[in-house]
C-alpha positions in Angstrom: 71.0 97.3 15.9 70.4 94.0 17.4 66.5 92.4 17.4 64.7 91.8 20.1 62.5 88.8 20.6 59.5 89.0 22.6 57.7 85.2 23.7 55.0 86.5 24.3 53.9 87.7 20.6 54.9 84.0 19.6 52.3 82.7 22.2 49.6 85.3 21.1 50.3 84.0 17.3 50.3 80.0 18.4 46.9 81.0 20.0 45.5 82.4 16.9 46.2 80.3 14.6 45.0 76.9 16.7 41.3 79.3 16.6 42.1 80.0 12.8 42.3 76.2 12.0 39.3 75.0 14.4 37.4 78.0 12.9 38.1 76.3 9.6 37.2 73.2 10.5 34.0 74.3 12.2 33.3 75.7 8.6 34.1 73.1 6.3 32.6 70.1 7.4 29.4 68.4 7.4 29.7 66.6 10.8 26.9 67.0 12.9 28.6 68.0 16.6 26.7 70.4 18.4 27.4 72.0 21.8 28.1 75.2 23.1 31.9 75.3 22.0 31.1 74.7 18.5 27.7 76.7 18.3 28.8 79.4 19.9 32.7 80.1 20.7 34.2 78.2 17.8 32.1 80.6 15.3 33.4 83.5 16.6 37.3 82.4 16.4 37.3 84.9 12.8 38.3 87.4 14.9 41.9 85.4 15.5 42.5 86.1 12.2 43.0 89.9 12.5 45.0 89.1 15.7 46.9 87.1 13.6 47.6 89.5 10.8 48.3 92.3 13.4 50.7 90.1 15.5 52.6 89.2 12.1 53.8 92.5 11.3 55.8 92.4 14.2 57.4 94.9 16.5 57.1 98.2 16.3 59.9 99.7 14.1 60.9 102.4 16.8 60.4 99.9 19.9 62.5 101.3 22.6 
């Protein structure tokens, strides 16, 4: 049974891990940037990290 590759789960998990590391970054430093970005979209770039995980797992096993 041959794999299939689908691009477009790639892009979906290049997507959230660049919003897994600026989350991280956000988080972990003491620099004093503020803005709307970084207040207020940055912060809520945890949820990438379930995207992430789900994306990972990859296709389903019965795809058709």
């Amino acid at each position: 049974m041959k794999k299939e590759h689908y691009g477009a789960i790639d892009g979906l998990r290049t997507i959230a891990c660049i919003g897994i590391v600026l989350m991280h970054i956000a988080a972990n430093n003491s620099y004093s940037i503020s803005g709307f970005v970084y207040d207020s979209i940055i912060p809520s770039f945890t949820n990438f990290v379930f995207l992430f995980m789900t994306v990972s797992q990859g296709p389903p096993q019965y795809a058709p």
